[in-house]
C-alpha positions as CSV (number, residue, x, y, z in Angstrom):
1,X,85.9,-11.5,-16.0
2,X,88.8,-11.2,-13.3
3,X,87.4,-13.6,-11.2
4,X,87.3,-17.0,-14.0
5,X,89.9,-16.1,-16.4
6,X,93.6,-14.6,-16.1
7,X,93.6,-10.9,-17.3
8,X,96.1,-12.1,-19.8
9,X,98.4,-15.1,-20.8
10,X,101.8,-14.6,-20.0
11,X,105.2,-16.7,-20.0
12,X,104.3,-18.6,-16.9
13,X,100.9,-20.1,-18.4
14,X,101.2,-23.6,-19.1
15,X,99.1,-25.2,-22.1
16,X,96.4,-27.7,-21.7
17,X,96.0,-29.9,-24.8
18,X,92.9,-31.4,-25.8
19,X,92.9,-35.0,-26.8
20,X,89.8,-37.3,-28.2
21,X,90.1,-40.8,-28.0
22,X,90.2,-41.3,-31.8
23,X,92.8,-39.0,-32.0
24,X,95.4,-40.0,-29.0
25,X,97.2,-42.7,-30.7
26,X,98.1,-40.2,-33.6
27,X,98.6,-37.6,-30.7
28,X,100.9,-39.2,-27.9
29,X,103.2,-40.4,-31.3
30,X,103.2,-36.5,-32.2
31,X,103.2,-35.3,-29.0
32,X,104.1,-31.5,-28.7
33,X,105.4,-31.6,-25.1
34,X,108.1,-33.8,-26.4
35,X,108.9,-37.5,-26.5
36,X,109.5,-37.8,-23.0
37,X,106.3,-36.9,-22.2
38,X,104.5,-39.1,-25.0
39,X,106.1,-41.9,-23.1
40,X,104.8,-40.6,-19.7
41,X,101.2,-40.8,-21.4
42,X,101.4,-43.9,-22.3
43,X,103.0,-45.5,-19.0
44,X,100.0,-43.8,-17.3
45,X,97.5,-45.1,-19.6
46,X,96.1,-41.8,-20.6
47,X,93.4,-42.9,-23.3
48,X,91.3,-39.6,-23.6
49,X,89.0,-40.6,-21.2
50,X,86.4,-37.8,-20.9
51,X,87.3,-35.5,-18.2
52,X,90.4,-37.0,-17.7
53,X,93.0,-34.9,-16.7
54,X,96.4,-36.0,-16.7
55,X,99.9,-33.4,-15.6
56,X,102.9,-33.6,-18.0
57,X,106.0,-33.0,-16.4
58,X,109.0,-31.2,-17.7
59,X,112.6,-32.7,-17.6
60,X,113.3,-30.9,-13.8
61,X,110.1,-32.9,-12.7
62,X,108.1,-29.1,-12.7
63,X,104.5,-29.7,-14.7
64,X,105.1,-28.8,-18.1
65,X,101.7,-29.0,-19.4
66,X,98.4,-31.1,-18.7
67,X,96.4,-33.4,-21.0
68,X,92.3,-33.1,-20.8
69,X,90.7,-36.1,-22.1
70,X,87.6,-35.4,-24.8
71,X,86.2,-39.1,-24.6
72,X,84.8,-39.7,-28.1
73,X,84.0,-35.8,-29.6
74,X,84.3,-35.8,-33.0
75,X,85.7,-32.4,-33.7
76,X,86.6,-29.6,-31.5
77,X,83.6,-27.9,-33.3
78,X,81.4,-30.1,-31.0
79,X,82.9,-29.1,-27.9
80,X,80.3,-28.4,-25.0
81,X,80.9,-26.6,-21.6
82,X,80.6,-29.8,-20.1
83,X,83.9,-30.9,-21.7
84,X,85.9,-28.4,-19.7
85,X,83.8,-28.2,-16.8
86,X,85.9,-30.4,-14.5
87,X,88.8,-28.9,-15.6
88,X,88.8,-26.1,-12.4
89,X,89.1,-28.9,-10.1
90,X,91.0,-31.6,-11.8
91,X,94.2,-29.1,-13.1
92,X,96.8,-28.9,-10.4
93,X,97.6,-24.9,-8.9
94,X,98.9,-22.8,-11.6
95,X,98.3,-20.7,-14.4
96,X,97.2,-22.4,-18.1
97,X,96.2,-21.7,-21.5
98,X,94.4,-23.7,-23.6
99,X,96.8,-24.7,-26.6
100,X,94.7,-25.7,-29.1
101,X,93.1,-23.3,-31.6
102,X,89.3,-23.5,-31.6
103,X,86.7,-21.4,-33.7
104,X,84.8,-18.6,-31.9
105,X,82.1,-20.6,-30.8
106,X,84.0,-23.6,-29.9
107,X,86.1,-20.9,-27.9
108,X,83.3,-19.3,-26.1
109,X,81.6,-22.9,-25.3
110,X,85.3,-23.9,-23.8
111,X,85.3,-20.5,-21.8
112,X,82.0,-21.1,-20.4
113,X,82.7,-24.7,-19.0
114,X,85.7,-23.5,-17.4
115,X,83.2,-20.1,-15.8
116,X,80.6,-23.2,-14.7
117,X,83.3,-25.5,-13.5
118,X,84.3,-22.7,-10.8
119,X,80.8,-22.7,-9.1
120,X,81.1,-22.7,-5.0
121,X,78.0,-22.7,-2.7
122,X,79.9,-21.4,-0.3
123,X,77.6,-19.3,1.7
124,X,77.5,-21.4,5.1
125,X,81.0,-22.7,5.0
126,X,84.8,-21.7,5.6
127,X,86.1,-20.4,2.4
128,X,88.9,-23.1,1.4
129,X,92.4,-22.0,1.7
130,X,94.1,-24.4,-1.4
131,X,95.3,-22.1,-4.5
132,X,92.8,-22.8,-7.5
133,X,94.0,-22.8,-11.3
134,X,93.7,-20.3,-13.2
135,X,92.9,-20.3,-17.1
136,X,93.6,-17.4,-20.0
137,X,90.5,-16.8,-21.8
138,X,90.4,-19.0,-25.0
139,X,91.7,-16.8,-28.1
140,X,88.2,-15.4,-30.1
141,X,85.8,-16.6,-27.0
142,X,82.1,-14.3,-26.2
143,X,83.2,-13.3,-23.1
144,X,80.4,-10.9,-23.1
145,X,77.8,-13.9,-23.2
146,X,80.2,-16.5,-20.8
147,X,79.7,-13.7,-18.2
148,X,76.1,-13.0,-18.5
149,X,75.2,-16.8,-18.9
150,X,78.0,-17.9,-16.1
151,X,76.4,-15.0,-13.6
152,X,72.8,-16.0,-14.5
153,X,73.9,-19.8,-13.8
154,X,75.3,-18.8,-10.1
155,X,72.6,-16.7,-9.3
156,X,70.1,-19.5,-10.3
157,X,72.3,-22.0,-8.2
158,X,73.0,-19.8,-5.3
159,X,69.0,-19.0,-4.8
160,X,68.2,-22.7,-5.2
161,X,70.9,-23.9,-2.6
162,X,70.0,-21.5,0.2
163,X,68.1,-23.7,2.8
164,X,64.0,-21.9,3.4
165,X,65.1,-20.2,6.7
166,X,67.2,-18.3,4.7
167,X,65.3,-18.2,1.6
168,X,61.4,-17.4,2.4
169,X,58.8,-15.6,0.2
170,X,60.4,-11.9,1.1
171,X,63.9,-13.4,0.6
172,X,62.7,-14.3,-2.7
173,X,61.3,-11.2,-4.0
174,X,64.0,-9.1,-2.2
175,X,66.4,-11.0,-5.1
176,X,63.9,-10.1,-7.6
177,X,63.9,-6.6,-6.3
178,X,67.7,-6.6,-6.9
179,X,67.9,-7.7,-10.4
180,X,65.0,-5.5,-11.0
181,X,67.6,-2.3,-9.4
182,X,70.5,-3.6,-11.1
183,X,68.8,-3.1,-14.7
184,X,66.7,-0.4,-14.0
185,X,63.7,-2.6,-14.5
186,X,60.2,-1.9,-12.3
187,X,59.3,-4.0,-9.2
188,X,56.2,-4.3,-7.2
189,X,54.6,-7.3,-5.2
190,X,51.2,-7.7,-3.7
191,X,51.6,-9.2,-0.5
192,X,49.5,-11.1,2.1
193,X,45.4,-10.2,2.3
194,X,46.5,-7.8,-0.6
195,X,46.2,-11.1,-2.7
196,X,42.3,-11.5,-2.0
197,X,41.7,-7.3,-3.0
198,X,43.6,-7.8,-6.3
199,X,42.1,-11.3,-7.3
200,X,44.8,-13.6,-6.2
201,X,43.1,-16.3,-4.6
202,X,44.7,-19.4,-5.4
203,X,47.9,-17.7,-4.2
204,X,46.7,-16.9,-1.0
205,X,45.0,-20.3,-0.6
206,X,48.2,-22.2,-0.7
207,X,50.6,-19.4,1.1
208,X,48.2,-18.5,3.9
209,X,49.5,-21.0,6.9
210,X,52.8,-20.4,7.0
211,X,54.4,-17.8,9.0
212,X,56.0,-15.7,5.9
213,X,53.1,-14.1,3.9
214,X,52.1,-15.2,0.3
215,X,52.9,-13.0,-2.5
216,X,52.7,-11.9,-6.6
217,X,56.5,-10.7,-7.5
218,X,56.5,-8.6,-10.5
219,X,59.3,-7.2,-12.4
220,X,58.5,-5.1,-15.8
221,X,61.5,-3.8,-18.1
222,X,61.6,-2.6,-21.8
223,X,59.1,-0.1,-23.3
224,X,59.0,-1.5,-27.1
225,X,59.1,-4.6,-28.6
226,X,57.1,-7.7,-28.6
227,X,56.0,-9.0,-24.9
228,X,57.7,-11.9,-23.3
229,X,56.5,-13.0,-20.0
230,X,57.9,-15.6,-17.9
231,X,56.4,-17.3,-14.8
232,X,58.4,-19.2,-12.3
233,X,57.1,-21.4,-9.6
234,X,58.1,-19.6,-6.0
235,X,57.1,-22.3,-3.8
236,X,60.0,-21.6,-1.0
237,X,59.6,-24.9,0.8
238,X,56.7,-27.7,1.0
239,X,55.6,-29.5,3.2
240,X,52.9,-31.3,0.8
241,X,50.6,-29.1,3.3
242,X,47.7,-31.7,5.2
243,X,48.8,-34.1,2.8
244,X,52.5,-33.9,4.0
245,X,55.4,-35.5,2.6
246,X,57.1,-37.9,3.6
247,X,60.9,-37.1,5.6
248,X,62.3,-38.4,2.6
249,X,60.6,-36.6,0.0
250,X,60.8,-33.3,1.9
251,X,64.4,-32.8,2.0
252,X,65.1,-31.3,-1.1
253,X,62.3,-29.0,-0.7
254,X,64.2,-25.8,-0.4
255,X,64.3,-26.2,-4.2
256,X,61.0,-26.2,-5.4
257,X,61.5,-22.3,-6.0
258,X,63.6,-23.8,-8.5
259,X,61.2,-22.4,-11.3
260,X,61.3,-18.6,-10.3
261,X,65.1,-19.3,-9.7
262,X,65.7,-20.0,-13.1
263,X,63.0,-17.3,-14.5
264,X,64.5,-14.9,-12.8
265,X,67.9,-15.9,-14.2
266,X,67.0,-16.0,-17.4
267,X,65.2,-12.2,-16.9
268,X,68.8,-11.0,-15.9
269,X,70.1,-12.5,-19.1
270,X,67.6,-10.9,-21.6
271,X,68.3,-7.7,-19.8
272,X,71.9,-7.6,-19.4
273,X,71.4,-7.9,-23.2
274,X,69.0,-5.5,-23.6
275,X,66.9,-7.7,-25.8
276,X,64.3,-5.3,-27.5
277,X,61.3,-6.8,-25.9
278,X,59.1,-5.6,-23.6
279,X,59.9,-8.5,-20.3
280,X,57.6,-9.1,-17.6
281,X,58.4,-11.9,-15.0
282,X,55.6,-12.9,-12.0
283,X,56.8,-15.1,-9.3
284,X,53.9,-16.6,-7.2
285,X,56.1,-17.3,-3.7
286,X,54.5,-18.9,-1.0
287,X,55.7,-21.4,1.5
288,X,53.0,-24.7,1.5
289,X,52.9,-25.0,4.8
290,X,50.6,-26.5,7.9
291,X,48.5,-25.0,10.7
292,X,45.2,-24.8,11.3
293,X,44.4,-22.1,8.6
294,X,45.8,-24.7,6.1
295,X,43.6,-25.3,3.0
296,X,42.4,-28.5,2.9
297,X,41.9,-31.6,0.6
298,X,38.0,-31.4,-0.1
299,X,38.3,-27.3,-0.7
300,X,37.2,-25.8,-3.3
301,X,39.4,-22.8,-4.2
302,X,38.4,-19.4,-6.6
303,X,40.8,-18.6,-9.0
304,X,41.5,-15.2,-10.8
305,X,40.4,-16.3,-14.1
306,X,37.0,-17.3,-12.5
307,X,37.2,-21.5,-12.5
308,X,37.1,-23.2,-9.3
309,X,39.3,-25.8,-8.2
310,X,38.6,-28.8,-6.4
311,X,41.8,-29.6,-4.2
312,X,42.3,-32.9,-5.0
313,X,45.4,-32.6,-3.1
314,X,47.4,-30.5,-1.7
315,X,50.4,-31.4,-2.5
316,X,49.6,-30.3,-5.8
317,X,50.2,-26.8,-4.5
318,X,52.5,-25.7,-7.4
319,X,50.2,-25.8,-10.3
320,X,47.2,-23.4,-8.2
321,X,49.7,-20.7,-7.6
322,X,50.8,-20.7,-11.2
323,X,47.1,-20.2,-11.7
324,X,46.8,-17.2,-10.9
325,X,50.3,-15.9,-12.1
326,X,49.5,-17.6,-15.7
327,X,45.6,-16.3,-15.6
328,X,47.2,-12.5,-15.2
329,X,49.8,-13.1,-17.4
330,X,47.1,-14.0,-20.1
331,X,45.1,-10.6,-19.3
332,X,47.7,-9.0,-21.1
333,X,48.1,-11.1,-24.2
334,X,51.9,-11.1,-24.6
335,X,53.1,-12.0,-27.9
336,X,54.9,-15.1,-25.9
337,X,54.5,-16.6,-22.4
338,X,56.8,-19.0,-20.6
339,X,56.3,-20.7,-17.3
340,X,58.6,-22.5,-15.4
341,X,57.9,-25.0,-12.5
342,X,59.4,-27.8,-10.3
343,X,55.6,-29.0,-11.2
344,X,55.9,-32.9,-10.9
345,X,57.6,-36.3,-10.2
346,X,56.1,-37.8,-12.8
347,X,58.5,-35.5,-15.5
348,X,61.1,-37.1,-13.5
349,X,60.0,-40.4,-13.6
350,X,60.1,-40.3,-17.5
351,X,62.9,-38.5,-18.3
352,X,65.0,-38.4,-15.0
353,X,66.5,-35.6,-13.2
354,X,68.5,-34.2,-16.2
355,X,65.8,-33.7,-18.7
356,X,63.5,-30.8,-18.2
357,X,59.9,-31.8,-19.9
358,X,58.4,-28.8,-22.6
359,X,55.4,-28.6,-23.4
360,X,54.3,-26.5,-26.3
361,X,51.1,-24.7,-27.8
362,X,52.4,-25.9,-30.9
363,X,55.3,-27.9,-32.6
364,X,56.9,-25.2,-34.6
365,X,57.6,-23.5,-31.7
366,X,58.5,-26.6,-29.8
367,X,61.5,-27.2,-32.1
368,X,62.3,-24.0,-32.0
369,X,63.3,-24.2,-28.3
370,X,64.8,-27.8,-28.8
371,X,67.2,-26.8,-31.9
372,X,68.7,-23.8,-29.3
373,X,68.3,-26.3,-26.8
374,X,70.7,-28.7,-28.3
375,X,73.2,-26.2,-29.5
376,X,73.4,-24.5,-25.9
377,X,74.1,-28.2,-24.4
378,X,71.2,-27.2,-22.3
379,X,68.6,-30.2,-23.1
380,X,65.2,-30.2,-22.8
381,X,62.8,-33.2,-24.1
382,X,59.4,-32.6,-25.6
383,X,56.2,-34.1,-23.8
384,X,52.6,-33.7,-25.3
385,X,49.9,-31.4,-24.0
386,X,47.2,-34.6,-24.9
387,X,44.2,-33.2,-24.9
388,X,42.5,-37.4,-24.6
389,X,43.5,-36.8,-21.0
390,X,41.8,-33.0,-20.7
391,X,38.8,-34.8,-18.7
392,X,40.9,-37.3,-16.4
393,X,41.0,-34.6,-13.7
394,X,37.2,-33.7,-13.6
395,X,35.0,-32.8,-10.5
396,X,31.8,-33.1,-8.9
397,X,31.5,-29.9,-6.8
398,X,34.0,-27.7,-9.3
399,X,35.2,-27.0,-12.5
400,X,38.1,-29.4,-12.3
401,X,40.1,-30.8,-9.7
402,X,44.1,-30.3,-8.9
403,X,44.8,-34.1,-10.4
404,X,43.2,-36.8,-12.0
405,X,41.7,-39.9,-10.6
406,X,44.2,-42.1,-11.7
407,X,48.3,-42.5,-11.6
408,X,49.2,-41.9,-14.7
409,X,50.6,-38.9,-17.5
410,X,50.8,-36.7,-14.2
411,X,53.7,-34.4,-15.9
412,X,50.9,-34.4,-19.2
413,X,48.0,-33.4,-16.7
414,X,50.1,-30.7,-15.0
415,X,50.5,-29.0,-18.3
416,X,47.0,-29.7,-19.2
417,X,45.9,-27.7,-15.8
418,X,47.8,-25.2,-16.5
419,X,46.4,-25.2,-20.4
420,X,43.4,-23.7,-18.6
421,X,44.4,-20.5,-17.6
422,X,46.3,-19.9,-21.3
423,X,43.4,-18.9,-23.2
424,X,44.3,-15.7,-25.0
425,X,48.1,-16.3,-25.6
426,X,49.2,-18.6,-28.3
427,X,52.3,-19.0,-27.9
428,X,53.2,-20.5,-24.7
429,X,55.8,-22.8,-23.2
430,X,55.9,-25.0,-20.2
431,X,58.7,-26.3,-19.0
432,X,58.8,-28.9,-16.0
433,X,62.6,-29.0,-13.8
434,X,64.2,-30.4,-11.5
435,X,66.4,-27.5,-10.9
436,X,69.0,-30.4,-9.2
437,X,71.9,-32.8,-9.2
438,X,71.2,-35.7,-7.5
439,X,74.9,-37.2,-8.0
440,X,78.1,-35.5,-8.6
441,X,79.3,-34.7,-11.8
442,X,82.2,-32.3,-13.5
443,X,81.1,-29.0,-13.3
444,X,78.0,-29.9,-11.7
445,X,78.5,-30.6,-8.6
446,X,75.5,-32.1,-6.1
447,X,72.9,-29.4,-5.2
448,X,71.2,-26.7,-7.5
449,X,71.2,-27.1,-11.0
450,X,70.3,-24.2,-13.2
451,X,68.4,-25.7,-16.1
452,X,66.9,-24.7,-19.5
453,X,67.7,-21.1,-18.8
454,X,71.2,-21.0,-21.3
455,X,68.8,-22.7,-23.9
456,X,65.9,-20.5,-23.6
457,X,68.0,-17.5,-23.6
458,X,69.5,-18.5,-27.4
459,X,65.9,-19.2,-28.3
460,X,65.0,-15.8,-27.7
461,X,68.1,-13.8,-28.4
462,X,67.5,-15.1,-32.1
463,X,63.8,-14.8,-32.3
464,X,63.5,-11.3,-30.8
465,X,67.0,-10.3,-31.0
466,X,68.2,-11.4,-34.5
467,X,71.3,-13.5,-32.5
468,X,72.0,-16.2,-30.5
């Protein structure tokens, strides 16, 4: 934990008090730095702002102390990451301690934001030279969980970021292939006409024009237990294929691996834990790409579980490649399977970019997520798998087609495709990301954004694990 938190707090740490705005009044009267500084709080309008940071000096003009800002938390119990998230950037150089005493989990929640808040992408650029801050682990934090979810969130973040040249199908399962190493998990990958001899077709379809082959990643780990599986989208850049993007909506595209990013993140997590499950993760990674082997709109496409597909478009590329993935990870029956996907724009038109869409085989299970969801500060919003709309994507010349007729519930009909090839698991969860920051925040700065992974980790720490 050397590289987020001091090995210890000694004399030359400086506290950092934590101030709501109901409380300042009461506070800046009170205040423990002295009355000096009181007054320098109120001549500089400090009102508790959230992620307000404001230095306190001390009477020889050195910084005594600094003053974060809670905006209108209730109780320190409530505390988030996000509360202390800016706090790496925002405290001048020095060493600090967080003054206030906080409860285990409102210590390990304040750890954590500080472990996010030190995130750098810093892979193409000069590392900075300026002194950062440095923090004493909070008194009675997890450190144990802030390090496994703080090295799951950069690892997420990191694969997101990396532009495609850097970051093709191999890239992608060479990552895998470390994690796998690191945790003494199995790895394997069926790669490029291997996909046709072991019934990947859909896989194939899509991947097949671009210069880096298509491929099935595959990491196993655990030998008892119940069976989690997880499936993450590995599209490693996409054009839209023949039906190409637009400049515009192709620039982020880099991140539309953002799925198997934050699978594969949330596989290190349950095995740096050593869950007792048995964990199986399959990325389909392909690049959607165009040449004159592209697959077309007007194709019809074979699948593994036996349906046909009638490509509708195909720039609905995401949703046949998790096809095949989902239709092998339902040949096994696992007593719980999770996909992950940068499926649509239409879960983003309805909840935005910061709201991940579920989707659930049933409601139980939904709330499940959403309770662990909530307590992580890792949100996730529930969307319906409405089964009126299981015919609005019909074809002539195939089973079904890659998306309906019409403009509408396109995040709903994703899941609904992708209902199809979940026949023999019950209990399944989709979950549709944007695995991105479109506007800078604290802590979460704009680029990759690891999403849901924290929340799903809880959910099955506590289910499988007996803890969160």
């Amino acid at each position: 934990m050397s590289d987020w938190f001091l090995e210890r707090r000694d004399d030359g740490c400086r506290p950092v008090w934590l101030v709501s705005e109901q409380e300042v009044d009461a506070w800046t009267a009170r205040c423990p730095a002295g009355e000096a500084a009181g007054a320098w709080l109120r001549a500089n309008g400090f009102r508790a702002e959230r992620h307000r940071v404001l230095p306190v000096p001390a009477a020889g003009g050195e910084i005594a102390g600094a003053v974060l800002g809670l905006g209108r938390l209730a109780s320190l119990e409530d505390l988030t990451p996000w509360q202390l998230a800016g706090l790496p950037d925002r405290l001048p150089n020095g060493r600090y301690y967080l003054a206030d005493t906080l409860s285990p989990a409102a210590a390990t929640q304040a750890a954590l934001g500080w472990a996010l808040g030190r995130y750098r992408f810093d892979r193409y650029r000069r590392p900075a030279a300026t002194p950062r801050a440095a923090l004493a682990a909070p008194a009675g934090a997890d450190l144990t969980y802030v390090r496994r979810a703080a090295e799951a969130d950069a690892l997420a973040r990191d694969l997101v970021n990396t532009p495609a040249a850097d970051l093709g199908p191999a890239e992608l399962a060479a990552a895998v292939a470390a994690v796998a190493s690191r945790h003494g998990a199995k790895f394997r990958q069926v790669v490029g006409e291997e996909l046709l001899t072991e019934r990947f077709p859909a896989i194939h379809a899509v991947g097949r024009a671009a210069t880096a082959a298509p491929r099935l990643i595959e990491l196993a780990w655990g030998s008892t237990g119940p069976r989690v599986t997880l499936v993450g989208k590995g599209v490693c850049f996409d054009t839209g294929g023949l039906d190409i993007k637009p400049g515009a909506s192709m620039a982020l595209m880099k991140k539309d691996m953002g799925g198997a990013a934050c699978a594969l993140a949330l596989a290190q997590m349950v095995m740096d834990a050593r869950l007792p499950v048995r964990l199986r993760l399959l990325v389909p990674a392909v690049e959607n790409a165009i040449a004159g082997n592209a697959y077309r709109p007007g194709d019809v496409l074979a699948t593994r579980k036996g349906l046909t597909v009638e490509v509708a478009n195909t720039d609905a590329e995401g949703r046949l490649v998790l096809a095949d993935a989902l239709a092998l990870a339902d040949e096994e029956r696992p007593d719980l399977l999770i996909d992950l996907a940068t499926l649509t724009g239409a879960a983003r038109v309805a909840l935005g970019p910061e709201l991940p869409a579920l989707f659930a085989s049933d409601e139980g299970l939904a709330g499940e997520v959403l309770a662990h969801a909530r307590r992580a500060a890792d949100p996730l919003w529930p969307l319906p798998l409405w089964s009126g709309y299981d015919d609005d994507f019909g074809s002539k010349v195939a089973d079904f087609a890659n998306v309906a007729g019409a403009p509408f519930a396109g995040a709903i009909i994703g899941g609904l495709f992708l209902r199809r090839f979940v026949s023999e698991t019950t209990p399944w969860l989709h979950v549709d990301l944007y695995a991105w920051n479109g506007k800078e925040r604290p802590g979460r700065p704009v680029g990759a954004e690891a999403q849901c992974i924290r929340a799903l980790y809880g959910f099955l720490a506590t289910r499988y694990g007996g803890a969160a």
